[in-house]
PDB file of N, H, CA, C and O in Angstrom:
ATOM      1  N   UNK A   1     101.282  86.666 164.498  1.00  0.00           N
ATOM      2  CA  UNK A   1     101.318  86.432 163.064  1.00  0.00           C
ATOM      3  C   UNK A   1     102.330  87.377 162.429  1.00  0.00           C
ATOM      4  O   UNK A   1     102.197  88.589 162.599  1.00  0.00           O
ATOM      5  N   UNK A   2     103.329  86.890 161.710  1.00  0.00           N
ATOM      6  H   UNK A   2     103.437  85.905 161.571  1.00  0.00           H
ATOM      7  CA  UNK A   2     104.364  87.679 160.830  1.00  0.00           C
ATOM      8  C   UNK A   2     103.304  88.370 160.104  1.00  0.00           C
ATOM      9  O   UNK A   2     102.155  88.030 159.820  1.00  0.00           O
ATOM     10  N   UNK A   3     104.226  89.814 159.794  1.00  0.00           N
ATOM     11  H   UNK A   3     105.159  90.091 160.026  1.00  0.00           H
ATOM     12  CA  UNK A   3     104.056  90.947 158.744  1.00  0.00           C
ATOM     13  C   UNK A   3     103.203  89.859 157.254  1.00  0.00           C
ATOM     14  O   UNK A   3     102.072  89.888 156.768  1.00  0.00           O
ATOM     15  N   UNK A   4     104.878  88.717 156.860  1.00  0.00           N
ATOM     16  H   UNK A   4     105.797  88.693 157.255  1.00  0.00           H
ATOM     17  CA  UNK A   4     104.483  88.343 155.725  1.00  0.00           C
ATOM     18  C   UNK A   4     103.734  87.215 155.316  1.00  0.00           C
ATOM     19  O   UNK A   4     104.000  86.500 154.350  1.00  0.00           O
ATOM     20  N   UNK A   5     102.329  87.033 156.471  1.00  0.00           N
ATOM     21  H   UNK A   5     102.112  87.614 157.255  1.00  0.00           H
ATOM     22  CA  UNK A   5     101.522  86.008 156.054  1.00  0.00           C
ATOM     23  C   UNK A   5     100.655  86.907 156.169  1.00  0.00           C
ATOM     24  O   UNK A   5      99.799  86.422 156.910  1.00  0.00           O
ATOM     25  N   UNK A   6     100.366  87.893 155.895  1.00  0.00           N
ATOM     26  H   UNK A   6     101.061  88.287 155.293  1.00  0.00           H
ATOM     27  CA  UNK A   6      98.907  88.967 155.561  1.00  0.00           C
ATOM     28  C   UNK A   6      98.968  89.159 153.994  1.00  0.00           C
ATOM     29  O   UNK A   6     100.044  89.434 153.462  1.00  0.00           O
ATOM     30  N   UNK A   7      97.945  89.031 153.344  1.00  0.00           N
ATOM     31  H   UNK A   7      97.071  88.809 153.776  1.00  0.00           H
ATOM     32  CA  UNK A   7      97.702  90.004 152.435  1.00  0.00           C
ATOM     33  C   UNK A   7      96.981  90.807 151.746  1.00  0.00           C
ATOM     34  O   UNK A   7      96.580  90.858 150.584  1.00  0.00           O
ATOM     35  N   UNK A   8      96.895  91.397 152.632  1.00  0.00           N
ATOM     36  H   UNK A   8      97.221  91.355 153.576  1.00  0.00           H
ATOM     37  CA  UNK A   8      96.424  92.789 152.658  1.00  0.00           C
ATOM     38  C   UNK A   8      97.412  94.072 152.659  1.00  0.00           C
ATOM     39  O   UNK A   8      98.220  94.119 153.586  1.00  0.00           O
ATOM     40  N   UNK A   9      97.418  94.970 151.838  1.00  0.00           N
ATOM     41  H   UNK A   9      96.761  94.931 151.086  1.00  0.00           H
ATOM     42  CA  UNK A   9      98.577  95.786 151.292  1.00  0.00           C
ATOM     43  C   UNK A   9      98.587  96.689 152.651  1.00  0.00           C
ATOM     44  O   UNK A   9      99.440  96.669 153.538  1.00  0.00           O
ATOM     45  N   UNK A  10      97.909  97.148 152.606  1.00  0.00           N
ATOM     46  H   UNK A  10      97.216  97.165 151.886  1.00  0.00           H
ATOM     47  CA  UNK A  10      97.571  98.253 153.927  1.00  0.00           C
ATOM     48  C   UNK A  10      98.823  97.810 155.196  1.00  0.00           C
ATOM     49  O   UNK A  10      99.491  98.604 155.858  1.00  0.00           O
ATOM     50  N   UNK A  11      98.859  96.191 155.257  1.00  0.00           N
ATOM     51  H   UNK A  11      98.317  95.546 154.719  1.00  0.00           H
ATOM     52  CA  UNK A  11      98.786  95.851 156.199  1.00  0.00           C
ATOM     53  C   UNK A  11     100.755  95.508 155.762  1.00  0.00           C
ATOM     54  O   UNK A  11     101.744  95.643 156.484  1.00  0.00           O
ATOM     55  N   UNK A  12     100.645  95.078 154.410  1.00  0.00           N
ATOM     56  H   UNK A  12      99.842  94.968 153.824  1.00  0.00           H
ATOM     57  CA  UNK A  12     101.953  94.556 154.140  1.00  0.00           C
ATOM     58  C   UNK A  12     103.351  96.250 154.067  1.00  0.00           C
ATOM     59  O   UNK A  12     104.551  96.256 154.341  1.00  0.00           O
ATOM     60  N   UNK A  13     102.512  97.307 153.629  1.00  0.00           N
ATOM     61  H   UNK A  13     101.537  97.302 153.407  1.00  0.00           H
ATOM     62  CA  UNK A  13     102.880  98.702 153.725  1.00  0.00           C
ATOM     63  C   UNK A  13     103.228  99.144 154.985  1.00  0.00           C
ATOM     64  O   UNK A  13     104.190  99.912 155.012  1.00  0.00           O
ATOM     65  N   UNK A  14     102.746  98.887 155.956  1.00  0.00           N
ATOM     66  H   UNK A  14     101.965  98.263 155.935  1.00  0.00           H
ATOM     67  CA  UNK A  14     103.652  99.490 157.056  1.00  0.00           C
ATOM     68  C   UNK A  14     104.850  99.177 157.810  1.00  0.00           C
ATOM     69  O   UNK A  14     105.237  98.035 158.061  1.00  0.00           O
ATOM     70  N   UNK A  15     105.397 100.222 158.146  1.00  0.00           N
ATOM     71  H   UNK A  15     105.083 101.149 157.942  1.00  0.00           H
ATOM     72  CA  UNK A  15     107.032 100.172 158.570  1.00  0.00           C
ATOM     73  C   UNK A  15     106.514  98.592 159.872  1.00  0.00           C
ATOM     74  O   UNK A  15     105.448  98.263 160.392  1.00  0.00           O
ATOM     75  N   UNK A  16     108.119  97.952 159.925  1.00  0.00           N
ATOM     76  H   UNK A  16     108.985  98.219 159.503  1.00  0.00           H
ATOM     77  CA  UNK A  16     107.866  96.631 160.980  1.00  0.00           C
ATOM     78  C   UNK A  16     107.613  97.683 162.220  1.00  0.00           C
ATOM     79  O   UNK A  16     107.034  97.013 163.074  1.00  0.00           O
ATOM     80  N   UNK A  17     107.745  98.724 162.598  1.00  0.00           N
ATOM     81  H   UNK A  17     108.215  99.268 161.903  1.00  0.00           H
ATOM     82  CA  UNK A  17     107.762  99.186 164.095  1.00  0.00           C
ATOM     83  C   UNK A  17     106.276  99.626 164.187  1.00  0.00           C
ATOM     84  O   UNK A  17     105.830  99.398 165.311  1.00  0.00           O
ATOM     85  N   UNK A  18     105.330 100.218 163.297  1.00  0.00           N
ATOM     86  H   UNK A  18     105.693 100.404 162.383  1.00  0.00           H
ATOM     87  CA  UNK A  18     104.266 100.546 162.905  1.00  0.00           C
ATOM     88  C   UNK A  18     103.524  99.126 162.867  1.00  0.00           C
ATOM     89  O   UNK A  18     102.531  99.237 163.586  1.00  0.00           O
ATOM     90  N   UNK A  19     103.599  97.822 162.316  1.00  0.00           N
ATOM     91  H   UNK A  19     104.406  97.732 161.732  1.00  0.00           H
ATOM     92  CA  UNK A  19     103.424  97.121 162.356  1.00  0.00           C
ATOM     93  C   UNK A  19     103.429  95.691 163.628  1.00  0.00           C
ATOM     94  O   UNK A  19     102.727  94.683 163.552  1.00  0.00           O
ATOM     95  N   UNK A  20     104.458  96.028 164.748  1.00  0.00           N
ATOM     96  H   UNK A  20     105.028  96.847 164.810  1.00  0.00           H
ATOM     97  CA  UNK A  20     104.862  95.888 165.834  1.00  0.00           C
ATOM     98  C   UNK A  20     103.497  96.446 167.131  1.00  0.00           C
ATOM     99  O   UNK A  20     103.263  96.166 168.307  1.00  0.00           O
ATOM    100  N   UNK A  21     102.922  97.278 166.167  1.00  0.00           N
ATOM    101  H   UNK A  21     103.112  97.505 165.212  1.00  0.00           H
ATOM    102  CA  UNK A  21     102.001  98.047 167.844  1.00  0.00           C
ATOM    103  C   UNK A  21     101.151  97.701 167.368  1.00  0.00           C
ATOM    104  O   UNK A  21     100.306  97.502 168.241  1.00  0.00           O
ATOM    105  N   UNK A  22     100.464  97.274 165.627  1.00  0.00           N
ATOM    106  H   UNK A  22     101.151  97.436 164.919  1.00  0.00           H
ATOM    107  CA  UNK A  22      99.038  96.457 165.988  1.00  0.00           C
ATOM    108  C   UNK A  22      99.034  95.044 166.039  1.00  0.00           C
ATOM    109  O   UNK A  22      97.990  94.400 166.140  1.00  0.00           O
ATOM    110  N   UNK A  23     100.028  94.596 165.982  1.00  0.00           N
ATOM    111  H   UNK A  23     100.876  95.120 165.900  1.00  0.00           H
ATOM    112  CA  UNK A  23     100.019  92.902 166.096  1.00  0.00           C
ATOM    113  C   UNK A  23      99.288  92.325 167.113  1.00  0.00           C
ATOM    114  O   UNK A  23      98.600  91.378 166.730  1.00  0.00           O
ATOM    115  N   UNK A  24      99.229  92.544 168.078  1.00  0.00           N
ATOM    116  H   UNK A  24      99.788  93.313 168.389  1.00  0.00           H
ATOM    117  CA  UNK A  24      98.510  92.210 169.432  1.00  0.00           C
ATOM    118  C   UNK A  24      97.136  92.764 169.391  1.00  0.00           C
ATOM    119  O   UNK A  24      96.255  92.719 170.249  1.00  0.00           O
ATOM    120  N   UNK A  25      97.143  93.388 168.007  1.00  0.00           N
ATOM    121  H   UNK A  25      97.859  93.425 167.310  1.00  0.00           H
ATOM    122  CA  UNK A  25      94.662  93.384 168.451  1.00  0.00           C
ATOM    123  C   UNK A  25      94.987  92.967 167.069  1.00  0.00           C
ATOM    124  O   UNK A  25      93.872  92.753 166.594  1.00  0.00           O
ATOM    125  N   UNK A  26      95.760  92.753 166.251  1.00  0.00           N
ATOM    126  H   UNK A  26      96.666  92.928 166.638  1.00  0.00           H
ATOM    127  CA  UNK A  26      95.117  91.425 164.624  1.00  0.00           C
ATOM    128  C   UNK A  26      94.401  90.169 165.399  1.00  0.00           C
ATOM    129  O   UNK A  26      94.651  89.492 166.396  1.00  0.00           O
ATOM    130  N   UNK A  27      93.368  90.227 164.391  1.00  0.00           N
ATOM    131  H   UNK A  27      93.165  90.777 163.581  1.00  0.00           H
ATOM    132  CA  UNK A  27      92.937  88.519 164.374  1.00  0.00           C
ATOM    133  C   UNK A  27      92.214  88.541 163.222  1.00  0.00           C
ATOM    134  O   UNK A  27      91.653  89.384 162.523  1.00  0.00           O
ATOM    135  N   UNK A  28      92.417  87.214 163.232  1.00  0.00           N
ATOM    136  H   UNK A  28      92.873  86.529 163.800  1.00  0.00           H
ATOM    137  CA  UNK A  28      91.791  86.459 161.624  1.00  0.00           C
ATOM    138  C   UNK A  28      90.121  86.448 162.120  1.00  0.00           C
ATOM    139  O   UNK A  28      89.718  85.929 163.161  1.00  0.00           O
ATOM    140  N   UNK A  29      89.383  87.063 161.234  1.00  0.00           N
ATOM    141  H   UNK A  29      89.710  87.485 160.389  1.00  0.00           H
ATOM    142  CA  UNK A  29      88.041  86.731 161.200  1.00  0.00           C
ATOM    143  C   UNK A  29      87.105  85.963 160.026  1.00  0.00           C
ATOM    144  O   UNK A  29      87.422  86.586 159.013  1.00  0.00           O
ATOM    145  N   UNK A  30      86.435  85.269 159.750  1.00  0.00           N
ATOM    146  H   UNK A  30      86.177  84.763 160.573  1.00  0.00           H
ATOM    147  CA  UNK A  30      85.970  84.713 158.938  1.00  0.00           C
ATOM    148  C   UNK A  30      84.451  85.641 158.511  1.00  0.00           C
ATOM    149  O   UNK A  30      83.623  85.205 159.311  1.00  0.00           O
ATOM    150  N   UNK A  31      84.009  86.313 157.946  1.00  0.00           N
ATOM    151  H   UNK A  31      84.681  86.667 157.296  1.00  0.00           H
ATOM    152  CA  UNK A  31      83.081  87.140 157.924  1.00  0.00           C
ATOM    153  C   UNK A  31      81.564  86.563 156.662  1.00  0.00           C
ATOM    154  O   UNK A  31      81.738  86.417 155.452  1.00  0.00           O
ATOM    155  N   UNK A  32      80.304  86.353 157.335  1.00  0.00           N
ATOM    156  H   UNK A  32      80.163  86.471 158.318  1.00  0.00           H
ATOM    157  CA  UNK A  32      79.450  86.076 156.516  1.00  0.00           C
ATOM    158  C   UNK A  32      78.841  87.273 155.186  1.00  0.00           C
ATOM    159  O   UNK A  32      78.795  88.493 155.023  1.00  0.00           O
ATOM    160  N   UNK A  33      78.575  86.424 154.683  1.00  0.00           N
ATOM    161  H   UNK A  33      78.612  85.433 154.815  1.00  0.00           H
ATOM    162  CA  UNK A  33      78.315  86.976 152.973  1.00  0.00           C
ATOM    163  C   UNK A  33      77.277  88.200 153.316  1.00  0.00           C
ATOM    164  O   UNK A  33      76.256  87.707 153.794  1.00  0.00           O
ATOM    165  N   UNK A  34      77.221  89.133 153.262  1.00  0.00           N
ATOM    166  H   UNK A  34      78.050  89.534 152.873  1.00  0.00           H
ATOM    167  CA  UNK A  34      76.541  90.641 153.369  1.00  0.00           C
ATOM    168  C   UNK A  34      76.763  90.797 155.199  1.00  0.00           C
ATOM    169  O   UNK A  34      75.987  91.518 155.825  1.00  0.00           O
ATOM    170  N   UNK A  35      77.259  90.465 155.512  1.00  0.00           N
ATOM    171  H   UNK A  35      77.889  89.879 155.003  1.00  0.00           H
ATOM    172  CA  UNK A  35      78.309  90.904 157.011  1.00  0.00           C
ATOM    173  C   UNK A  35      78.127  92.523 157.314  1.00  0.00           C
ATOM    174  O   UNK A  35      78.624  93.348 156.547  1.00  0.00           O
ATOM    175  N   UNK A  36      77.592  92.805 158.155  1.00  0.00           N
ATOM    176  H   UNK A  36      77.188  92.135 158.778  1.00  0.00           H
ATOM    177  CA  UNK A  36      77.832  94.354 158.642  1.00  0.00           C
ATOM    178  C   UNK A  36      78.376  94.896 159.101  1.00  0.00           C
ATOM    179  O   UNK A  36      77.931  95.190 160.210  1.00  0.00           O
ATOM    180  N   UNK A  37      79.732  95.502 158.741  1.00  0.00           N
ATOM    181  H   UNK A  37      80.094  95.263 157.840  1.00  0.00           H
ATOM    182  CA  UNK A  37      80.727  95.757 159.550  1.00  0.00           C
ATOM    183  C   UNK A  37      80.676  97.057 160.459  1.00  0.00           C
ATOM    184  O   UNK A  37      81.240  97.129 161.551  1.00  0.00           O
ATOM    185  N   UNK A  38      80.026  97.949 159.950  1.00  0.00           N
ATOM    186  H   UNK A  38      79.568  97.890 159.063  1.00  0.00           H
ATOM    187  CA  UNK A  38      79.745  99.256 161.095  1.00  0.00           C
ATOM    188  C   UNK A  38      77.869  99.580 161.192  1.00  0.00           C
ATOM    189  O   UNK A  38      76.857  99.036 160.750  1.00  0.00           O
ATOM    190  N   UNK A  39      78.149 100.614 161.920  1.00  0.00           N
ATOM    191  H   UNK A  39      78.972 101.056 162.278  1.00  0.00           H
ATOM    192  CA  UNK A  39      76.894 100.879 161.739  1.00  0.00           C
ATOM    193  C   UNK A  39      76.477 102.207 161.686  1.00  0.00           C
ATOM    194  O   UNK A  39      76.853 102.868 162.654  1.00  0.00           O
ATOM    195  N   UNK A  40      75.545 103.043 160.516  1.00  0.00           N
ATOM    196  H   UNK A  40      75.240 102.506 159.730  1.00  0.00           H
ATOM    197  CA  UNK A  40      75.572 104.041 160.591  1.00  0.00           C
ATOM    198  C   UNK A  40      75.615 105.206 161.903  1.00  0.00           C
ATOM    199  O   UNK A  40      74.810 104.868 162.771  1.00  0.00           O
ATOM    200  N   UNK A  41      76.334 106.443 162.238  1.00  0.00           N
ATOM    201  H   UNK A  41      76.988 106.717 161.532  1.00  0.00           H
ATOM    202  CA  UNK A  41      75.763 106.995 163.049  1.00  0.00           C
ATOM    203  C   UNK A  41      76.554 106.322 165.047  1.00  0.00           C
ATOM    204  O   UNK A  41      76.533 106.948 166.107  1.00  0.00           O
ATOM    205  N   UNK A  42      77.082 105.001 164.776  1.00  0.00           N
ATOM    206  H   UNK A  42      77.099 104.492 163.914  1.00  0.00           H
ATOM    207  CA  UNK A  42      77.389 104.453 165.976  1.00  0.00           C
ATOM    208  C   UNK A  42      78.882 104.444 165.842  1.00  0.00           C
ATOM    209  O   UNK A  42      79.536 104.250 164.818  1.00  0.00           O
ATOM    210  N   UNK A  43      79.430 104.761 167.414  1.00  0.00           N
ATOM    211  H   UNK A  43      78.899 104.918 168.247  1.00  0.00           H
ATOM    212  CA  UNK A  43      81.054 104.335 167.499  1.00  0.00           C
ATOM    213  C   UNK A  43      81.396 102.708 167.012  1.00  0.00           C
ATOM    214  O   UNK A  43      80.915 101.604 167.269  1.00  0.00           O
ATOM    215  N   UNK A  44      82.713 103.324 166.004  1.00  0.00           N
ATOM    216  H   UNK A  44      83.105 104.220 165.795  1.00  0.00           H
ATOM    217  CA  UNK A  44      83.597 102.027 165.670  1.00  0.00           C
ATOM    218  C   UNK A  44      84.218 101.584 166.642  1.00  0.00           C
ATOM    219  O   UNK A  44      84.999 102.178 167.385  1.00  0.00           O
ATOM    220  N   UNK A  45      83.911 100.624 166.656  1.00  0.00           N
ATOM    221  H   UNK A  45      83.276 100.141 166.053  1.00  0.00           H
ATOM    222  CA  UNK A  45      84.529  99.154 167.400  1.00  0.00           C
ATOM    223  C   UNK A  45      85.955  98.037 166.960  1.00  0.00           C
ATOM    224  O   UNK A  45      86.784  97.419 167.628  1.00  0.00           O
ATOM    225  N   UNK A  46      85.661  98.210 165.380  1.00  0.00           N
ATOM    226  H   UNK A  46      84.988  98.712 164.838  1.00  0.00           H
ATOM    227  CA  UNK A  46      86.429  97.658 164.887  1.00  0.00           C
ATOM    228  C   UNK A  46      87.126  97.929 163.814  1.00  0.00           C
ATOM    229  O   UNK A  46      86.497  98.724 163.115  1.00  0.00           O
ATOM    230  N   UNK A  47      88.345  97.576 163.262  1.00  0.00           N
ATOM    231  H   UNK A  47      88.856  96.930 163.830  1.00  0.00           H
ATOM    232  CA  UNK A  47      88.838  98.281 162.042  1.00  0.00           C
ATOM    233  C   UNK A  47      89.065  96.923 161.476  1.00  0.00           C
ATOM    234  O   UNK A  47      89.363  95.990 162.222  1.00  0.00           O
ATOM    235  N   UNK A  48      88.923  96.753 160.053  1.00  0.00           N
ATOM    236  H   UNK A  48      88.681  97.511 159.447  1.00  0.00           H
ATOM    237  CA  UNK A  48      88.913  95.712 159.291  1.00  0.00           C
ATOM    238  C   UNK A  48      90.239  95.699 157.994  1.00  0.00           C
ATOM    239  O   UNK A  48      90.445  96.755 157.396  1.00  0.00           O
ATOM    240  N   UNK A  49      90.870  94.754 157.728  1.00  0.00           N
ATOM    241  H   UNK A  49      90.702  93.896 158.213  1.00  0.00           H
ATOM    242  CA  UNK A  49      91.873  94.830 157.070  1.00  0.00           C
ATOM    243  C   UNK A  49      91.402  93.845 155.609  1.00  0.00           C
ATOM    244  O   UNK A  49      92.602  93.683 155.386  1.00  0.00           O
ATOM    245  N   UNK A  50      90.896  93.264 154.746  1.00  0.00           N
ATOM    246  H   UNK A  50      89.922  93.395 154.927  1.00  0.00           H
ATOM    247  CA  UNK A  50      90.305  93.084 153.208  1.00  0.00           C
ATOM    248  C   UNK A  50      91.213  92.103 153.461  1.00  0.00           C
ATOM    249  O   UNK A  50      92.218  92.682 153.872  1.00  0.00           O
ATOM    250  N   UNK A  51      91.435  90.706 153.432  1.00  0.00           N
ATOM    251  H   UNK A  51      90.619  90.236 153.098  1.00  0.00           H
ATOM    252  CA  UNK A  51      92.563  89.751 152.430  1.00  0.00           C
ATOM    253  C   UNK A  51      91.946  89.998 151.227  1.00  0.00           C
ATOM    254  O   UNK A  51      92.328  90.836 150.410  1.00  0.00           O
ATOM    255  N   UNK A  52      90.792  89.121 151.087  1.00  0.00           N
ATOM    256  H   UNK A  52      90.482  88.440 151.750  1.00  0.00           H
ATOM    257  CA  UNK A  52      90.170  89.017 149.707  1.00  0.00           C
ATOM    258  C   UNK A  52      88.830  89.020 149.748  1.00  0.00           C
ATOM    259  O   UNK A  52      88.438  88.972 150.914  1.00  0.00           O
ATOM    260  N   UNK A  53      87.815  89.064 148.820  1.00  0.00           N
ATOM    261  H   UNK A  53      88.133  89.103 147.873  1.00  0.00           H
ATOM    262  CA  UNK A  53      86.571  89.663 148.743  1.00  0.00           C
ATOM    263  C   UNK A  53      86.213  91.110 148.499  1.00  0.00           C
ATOM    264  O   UNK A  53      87.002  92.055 148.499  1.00  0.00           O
ATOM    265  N   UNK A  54      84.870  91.150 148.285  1.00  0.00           N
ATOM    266  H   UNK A  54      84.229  90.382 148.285  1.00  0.00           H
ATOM    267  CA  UNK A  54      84.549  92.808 148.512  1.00  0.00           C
ATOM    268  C   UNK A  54      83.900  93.629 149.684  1.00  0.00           C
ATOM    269  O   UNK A  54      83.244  93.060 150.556  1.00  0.00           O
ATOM    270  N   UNK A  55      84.082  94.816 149.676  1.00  0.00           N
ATOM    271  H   UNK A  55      84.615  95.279 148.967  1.00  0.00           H
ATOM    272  CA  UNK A  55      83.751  95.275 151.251  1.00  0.00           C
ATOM    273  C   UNK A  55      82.832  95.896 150.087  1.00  0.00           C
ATOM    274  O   UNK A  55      82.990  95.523 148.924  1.00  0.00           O
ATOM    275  N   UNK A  56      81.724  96.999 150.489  1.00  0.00           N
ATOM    276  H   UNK A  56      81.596  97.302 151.434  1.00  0.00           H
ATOM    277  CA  UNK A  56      80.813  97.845 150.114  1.00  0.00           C
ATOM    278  C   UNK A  56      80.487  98.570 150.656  1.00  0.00           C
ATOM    279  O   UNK A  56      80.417  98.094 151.790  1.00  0.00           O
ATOM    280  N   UNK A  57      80.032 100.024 150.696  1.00  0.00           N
ATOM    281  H   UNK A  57      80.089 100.410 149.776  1.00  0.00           H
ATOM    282  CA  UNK A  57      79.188 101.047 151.729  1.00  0.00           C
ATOM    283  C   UNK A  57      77.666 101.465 150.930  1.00  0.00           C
ATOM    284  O   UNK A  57      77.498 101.913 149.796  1.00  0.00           O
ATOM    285  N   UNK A  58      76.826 101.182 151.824  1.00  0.00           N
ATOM    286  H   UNK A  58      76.963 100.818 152.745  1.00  0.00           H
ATOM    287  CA  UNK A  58      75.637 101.172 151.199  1.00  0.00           C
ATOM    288  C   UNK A  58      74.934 102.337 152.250  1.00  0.00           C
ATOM    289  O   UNK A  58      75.108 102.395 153.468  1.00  0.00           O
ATOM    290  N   UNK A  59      74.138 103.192 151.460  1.00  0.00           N
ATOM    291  H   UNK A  59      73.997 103.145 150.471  1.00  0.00           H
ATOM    292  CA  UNK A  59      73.490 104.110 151.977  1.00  0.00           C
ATOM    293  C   UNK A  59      72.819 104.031 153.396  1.00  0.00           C
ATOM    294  O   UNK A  59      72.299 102.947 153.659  1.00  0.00           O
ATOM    295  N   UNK A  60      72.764 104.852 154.190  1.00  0.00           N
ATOM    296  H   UNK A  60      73.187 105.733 153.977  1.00  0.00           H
ATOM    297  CA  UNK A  60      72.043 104.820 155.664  1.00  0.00           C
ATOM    298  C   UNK A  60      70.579 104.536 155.038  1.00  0.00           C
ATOM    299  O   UNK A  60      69.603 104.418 155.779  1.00  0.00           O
TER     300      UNK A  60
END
C-alpha cells in the first residue's frame, strides 16, 4: 500500500525510507465498536494507526 492512500497523519509524516521498513507489517483492519486493543499490564502485540473514529484509554 502507497504512503498516499493512508490517512492517518502519523503514518502520512514519516520520511518514505522510515516509511519503507513498516510497509510489510501494515494491514488494514476493520475493528468492532468498543474493540480492545491492549491489555492492561500484558506485552503489546500490536501497534495501531487511527484512519478515522475514536480510540479511548479507560482505567485498569
Amino acid at each position: 500500500m502507497p504512503e498516499s492512500l493512508f490517512r492517518n497523519r502519523v503514518l502520512k509524516s514519516l520520511s518514505p525510507e522510515d516509511f519503507a521498513l513498516l510497509r510489510p507489517s501494515l494491514h488494514r483492519v476493520e475493528l468492532d465498536i468498543k474493540a480492545q486493543l491492549e491489555i492492561a499490564h500484558q506485552p503489546i502485540r500490536n501497534g495501531y494507526f487511527p484512519e478515522r473514529g475514536v480510540a479511548s484509554v479507560s482505567p485498569p
